[in-house]
ZADO-1210 file (C-alpha; in nm, 4 decimals, padded with zeros to 6 digits):
<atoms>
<atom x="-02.7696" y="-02.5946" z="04.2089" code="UNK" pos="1"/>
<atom x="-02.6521" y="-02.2544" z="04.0613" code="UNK" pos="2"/>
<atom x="-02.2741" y="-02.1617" z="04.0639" code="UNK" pos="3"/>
<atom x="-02.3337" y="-01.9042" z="04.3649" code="UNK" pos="4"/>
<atom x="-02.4696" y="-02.2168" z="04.5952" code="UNK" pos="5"/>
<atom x="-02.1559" y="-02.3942" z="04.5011" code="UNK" pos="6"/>
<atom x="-01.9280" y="-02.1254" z="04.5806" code="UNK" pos="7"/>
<atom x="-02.0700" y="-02.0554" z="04.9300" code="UNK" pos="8"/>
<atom x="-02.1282" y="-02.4275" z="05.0082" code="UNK" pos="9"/>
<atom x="-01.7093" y="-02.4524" z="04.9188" code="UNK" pos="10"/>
<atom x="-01.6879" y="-02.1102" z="05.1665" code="UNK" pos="11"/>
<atom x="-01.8764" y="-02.2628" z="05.4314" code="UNK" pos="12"/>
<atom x="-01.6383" y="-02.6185" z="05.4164" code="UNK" pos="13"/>
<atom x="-01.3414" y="-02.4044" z="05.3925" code="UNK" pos="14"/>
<atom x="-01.4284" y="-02.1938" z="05.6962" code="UNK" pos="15"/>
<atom x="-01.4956" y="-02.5202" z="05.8588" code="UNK" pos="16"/>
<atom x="-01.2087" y="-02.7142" z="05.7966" code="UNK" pos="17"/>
<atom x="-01.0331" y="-02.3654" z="05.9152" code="UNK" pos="18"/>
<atom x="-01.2170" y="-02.3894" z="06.2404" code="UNK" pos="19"/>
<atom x="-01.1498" y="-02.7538" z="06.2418" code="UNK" pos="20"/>
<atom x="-00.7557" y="-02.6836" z="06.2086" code="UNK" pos="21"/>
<atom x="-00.7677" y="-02.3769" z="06.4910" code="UNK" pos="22"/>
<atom x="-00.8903" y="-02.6121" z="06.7442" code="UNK" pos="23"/>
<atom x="-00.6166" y="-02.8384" z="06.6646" code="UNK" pos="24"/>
<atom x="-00.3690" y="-02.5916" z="06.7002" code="UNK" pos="25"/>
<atom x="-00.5461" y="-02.4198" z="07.0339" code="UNK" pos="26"/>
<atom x="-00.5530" y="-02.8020" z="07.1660" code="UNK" pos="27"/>
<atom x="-00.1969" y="-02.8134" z="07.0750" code="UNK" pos="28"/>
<atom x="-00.0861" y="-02.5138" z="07.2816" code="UNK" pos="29"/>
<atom x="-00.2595" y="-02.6476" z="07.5850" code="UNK" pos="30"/>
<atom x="-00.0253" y="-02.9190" z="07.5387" code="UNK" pos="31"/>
<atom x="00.2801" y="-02.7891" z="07.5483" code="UNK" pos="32"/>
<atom x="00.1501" y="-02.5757" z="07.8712" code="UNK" pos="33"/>
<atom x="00.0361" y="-02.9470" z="07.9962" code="UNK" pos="34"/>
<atom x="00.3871" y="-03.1011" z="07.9325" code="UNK" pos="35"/>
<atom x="00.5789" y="-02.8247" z="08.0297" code="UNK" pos="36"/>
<atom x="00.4030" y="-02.8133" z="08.3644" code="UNK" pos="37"/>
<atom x="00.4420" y="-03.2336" z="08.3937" code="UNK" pos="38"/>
<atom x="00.8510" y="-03.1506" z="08.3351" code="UNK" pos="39"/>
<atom x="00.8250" y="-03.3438" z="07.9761" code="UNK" pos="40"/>
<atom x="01.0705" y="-03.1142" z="07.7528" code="UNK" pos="41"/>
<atom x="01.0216" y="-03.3449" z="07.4245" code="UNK" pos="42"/>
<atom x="00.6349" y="-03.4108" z="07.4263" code="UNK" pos="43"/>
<atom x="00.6365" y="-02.9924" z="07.4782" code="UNK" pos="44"/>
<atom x="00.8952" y="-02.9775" z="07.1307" code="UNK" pos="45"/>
<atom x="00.6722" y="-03.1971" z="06.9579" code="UNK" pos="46"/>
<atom x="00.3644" y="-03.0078" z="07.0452" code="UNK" pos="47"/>
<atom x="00.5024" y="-02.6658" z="06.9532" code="UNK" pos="48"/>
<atom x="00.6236" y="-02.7631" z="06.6414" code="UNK" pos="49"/>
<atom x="00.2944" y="-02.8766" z="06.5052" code="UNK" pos="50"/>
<atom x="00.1588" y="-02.5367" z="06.6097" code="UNK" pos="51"/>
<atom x="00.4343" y="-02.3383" z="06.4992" code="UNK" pos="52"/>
<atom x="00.4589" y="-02.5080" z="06.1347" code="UNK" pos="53"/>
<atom x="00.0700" y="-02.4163" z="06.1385" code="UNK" pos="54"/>
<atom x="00.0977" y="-02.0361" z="06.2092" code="UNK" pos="55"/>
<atom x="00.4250" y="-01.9557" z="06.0687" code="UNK" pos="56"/>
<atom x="00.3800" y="-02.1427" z="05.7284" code="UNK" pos="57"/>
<atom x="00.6371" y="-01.9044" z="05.5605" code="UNK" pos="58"/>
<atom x="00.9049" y="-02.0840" z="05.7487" code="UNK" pos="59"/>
<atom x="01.0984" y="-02.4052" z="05.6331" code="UNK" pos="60"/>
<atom x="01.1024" y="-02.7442" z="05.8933" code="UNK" pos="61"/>
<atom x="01.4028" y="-02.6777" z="06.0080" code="UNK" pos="62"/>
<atom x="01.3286" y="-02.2989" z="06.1181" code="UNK" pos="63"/>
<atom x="01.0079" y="-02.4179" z="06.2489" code="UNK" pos="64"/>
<atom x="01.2129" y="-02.6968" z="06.4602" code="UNK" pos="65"/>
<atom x="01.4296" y="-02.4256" z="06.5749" code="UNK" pos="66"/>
<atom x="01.1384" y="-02.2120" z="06.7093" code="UNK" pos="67"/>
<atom x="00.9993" y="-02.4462" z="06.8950" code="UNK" pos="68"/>
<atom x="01.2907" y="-02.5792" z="07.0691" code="UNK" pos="69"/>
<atom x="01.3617" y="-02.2417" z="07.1306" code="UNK" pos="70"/>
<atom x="01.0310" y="-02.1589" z="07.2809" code="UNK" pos="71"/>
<atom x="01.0682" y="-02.4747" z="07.4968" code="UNK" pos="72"/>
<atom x="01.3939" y="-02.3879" z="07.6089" code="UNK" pos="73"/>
<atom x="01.2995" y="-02.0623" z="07.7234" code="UNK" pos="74"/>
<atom x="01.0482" y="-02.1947" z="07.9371" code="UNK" pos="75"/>
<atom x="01.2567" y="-02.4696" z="08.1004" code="UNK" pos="76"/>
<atom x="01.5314" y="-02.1801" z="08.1441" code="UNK" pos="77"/>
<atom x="01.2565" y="-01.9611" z="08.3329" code="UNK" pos="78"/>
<atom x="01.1901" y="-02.2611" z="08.5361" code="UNK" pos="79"/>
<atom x="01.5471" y="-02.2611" z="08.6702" code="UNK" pos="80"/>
<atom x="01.5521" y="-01.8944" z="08.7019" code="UNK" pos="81"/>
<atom x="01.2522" y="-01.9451" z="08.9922" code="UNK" pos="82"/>
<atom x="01.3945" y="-02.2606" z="09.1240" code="UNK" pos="83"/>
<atom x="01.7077" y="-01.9975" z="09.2243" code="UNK" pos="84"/>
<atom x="01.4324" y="-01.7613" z="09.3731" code="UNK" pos="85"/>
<atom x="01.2692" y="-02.0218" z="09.5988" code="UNK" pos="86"/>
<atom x="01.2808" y="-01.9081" z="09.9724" code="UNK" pos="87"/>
<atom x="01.1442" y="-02.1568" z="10.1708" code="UNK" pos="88"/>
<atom x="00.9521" y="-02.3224" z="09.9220" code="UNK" pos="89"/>
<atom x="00.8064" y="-02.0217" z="09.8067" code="UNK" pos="90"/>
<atom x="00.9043" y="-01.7242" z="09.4720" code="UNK" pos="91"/>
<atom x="01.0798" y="-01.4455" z="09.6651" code="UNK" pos="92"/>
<atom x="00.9729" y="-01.1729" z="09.5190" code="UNK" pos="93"/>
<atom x="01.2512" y="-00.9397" z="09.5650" code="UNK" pos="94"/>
<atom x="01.5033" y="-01.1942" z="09.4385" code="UNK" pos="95"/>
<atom x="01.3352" y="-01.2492" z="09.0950" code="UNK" pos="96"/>
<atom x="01.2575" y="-00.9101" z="08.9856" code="UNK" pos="97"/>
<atom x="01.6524" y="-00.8873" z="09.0656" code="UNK" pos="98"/>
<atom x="01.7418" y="-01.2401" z="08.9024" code="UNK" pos="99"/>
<atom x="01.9058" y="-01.2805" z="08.5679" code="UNK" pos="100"/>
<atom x="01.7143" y="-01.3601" z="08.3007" code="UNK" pos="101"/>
<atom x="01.9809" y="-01.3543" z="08.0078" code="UNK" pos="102"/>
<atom x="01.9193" y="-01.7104" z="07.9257" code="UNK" pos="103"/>
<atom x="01.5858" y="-01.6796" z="07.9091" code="UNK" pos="104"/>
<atom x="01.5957" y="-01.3756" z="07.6937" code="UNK" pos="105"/>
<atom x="01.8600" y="-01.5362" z="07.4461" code="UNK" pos="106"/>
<atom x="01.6175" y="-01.8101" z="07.3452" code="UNK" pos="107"/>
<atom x="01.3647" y="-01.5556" z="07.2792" code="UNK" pos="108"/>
<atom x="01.5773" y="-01.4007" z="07.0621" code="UNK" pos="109"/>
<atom x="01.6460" y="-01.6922" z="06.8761" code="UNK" pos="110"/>
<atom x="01.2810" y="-01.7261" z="06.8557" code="UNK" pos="111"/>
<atom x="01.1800" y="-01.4147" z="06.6882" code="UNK" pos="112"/>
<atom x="01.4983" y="-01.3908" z="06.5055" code="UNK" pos="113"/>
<atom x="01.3367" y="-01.7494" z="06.3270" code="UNK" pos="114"/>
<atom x="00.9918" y="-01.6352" z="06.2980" code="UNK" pos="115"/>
<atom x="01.0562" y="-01.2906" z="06.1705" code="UNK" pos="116"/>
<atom x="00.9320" y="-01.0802" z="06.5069" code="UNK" pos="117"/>
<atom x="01.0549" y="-00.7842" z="06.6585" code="UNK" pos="118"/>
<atom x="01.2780" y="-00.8290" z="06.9333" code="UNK" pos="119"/>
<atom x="01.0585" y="-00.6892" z="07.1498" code="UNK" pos="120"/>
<atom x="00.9086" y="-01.0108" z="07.1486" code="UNK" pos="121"/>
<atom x="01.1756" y="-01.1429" z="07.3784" code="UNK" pos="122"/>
<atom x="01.1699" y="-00.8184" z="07.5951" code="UNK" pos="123"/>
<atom x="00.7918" y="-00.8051" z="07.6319" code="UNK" pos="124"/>
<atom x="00.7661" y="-01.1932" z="07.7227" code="UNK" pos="125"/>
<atom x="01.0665" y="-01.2233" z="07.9903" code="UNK" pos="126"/>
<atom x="00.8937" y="-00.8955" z="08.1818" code="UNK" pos="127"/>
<atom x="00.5873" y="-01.0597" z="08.1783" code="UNK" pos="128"/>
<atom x="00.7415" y="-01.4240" z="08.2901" code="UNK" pos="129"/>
<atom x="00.9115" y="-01.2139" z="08.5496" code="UNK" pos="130"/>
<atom x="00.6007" y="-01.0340" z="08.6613" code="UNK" pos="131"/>
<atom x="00.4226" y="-01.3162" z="08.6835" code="UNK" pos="132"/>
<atom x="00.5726" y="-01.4598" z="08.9120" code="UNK" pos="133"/>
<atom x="00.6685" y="-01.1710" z="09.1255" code="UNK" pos="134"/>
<atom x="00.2936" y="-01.0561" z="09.2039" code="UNK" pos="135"/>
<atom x="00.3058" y="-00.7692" z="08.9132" code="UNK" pos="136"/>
<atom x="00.1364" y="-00.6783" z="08.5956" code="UNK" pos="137"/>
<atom x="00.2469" y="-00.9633" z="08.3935" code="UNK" pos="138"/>
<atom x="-00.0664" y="-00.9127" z="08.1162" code="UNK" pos="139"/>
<atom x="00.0440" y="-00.5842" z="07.9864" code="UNK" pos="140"/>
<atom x="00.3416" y="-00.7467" z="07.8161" code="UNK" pos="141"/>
<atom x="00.2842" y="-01.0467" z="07.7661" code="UNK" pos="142"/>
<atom x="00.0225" y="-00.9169" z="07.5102" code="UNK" pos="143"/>
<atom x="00.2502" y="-00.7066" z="07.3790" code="UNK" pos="144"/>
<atom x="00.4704" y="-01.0023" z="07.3231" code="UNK" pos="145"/>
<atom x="00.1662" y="-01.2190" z="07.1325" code="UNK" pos="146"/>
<atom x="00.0842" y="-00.8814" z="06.9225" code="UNK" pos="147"/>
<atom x="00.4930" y="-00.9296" z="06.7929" code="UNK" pos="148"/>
<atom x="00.4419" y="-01.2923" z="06.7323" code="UNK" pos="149"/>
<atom x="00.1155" y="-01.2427" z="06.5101" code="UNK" pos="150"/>
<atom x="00.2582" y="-00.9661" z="06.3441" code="UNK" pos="151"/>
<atom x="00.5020" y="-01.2648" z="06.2718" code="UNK" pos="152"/>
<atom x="00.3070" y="-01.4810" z="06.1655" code="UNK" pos="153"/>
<atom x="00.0641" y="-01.3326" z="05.9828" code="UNK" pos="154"/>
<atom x="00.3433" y="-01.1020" z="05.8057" code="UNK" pos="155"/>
<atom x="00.1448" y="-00.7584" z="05.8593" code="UNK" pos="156"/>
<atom x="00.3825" y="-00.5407" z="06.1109" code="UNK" pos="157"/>
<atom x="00.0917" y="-00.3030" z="06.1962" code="UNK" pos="158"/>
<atom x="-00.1495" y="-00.5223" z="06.3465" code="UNK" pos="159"/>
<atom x="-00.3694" y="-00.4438" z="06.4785" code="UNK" pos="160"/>
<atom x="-00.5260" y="-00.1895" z="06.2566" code="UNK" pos="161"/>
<atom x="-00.8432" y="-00.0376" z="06.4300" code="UNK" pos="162"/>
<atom x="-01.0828" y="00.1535" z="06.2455" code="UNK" pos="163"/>
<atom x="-01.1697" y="00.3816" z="06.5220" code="UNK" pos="164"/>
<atom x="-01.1001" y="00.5179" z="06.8550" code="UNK" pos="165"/>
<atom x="-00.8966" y="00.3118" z="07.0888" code="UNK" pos="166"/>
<atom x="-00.6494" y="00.2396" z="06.9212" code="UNK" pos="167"/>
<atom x="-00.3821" y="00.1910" z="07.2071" code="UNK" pos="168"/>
<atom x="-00.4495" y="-00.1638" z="07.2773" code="UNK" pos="169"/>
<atom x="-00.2755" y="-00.4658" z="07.1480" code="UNK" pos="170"/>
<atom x="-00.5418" y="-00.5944" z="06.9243" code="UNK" pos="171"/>
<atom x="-00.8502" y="-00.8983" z="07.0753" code="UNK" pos="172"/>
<atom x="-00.6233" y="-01.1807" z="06.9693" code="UNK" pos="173"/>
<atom x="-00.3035" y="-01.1317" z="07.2636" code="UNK" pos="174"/>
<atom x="-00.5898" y="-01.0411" z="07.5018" code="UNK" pos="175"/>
<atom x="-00.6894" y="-01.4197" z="07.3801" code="UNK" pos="176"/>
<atom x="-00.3643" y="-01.5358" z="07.4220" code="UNK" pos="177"/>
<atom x="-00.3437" y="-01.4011" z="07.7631" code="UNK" pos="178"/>
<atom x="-00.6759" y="-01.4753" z="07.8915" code="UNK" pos="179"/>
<atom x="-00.6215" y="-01.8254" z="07.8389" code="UNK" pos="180"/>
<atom x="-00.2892" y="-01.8641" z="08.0075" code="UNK" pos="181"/>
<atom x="-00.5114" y="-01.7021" z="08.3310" code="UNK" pos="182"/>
<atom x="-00.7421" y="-02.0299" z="08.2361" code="UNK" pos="183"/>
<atom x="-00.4468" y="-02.2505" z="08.2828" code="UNK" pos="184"/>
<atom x="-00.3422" y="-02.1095" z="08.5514" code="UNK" pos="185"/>
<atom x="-00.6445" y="-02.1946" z="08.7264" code="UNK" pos="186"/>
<atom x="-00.5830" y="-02.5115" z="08.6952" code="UNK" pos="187"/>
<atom x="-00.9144" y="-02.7321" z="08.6651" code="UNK" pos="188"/>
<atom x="-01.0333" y="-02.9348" z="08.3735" code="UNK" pos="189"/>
<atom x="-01.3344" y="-02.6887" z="08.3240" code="UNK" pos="190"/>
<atom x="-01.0717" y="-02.3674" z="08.3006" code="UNK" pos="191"/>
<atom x="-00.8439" y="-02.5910" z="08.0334" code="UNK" pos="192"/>
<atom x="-01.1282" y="-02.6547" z="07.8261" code="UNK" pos="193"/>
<atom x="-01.2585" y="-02.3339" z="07.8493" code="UNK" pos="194"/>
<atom x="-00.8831" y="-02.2089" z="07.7441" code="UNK" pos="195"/>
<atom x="-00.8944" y="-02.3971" z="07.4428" code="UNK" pos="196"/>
<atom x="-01.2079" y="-02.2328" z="07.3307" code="UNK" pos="197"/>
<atom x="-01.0725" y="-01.8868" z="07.4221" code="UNK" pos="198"/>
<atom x="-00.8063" y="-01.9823" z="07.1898" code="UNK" pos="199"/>
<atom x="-00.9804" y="-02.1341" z="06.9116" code="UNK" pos="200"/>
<atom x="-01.0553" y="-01.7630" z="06.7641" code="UNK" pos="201"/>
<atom x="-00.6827" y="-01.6553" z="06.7916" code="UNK" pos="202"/>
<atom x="-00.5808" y="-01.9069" z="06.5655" code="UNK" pos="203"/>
<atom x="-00.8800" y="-01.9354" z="06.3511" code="UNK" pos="204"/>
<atom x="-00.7691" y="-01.4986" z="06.3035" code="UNK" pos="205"/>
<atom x="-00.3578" y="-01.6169" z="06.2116" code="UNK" pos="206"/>
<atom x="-00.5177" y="-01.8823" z="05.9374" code="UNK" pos="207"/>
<atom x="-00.7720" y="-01.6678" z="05.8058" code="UNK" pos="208"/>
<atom x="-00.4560" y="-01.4420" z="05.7240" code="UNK" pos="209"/>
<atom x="-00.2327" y="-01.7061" z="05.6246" code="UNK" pos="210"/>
<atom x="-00.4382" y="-01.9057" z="05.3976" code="UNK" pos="211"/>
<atom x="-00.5038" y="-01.7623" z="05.1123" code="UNK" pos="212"/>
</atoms>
């Protein structure tokens, strides 16, 4: 076997165990979705952390604890934001696009403050949270939001770069990010599996970046 087999062969294992460490991570993400939804605040801690410590490896463990609580605690602080919207068991829509979202937004903060993303992070992510729920066009920021967060994470503030026309949009990997939050939303077995796939690339994009 000549040097050039040995180099690809040690390509192909490393884009493997890359793959291999994506899916992790995208299987990881559906679980803090999963244990947020089941109301379990420290199995979704524990599940963000190992993702987080995976995408952001410039950060120590303690920052990378930090983001993840703070991530978590953002979403349980959203929750309590609807609960106050509920009008006979259902989100009034009038009352959340008018509801305070400060504490939601201050966790956020924290969050990208950690990681090293623009602020708009926070901005971008509480709109779409908002819209979400209020029947509105929650995609266009939340993908704005996951464009921050990779910038984070993969330490290149002008993702995405685009070669040609186009180049408005927030790059393929936030539409990702989005898409499969749609998936979950659905809320089968088939549309979380198929979420995890959807995600699989996203993260396999951050390592590629990351690991050098």
């Amino acid at each position: 076997m000549d040097s050039q087999q040995v180099n690809e062969g040690d390509g192909n294992r490393g884009d493997a165990d890359r793959r291999a460490t994506a899916r992790e991570m995208a299987i990881g993400l559906a679980h803090v979705f999963r244990a947020h939804d089941e109301g379990e605040r420290q199995r979704a801690i524990d599940a963000c952390r190992r993702v987080d410590e995976l995408q952001f490896p410039h950060l120590d463990d303690e920052d990378v604890e930090l983001a993840a609580t703070a991530l978590v605690e953002a979403l349980w602080a959203k929750d309590e934001v609807e609960f106050r919207c509920l009008t006979g068991g259902e989100i009034d829509e009038e009352r959340i696009l008018d509801a305070d979202y400060s504490r939601v937004s201050s966790r956020l903060r924290q969050r990208a403050l950690l990681v090293g993303a623009d602020q708009r992070y926070a901005t971008n992510k509480v709109e779409a949270w908002r819209q979400h729920k209020a029947g509105g066009d929650y995609w266009t920021p939340y993908q704005r939001a996951q464009m921050y967060e990779i910038r984070a994470a993969i330490q290149d503030p002008e993702y995405p770069k685009k070669q040609r026309g186009g180049r408005s949009g927030p790059g393929p990997e936030p539409m990702r990010y989005v898409l499969a939050s749609e998936l979950h939303d659905m809320n089968t077995k088939r549309h979380w599996e198929q979420g995890i796939e959807v995600l699989v690339p996203y993260y396999d994009f951050i390592l590629g970046r990351t690991r050098k």
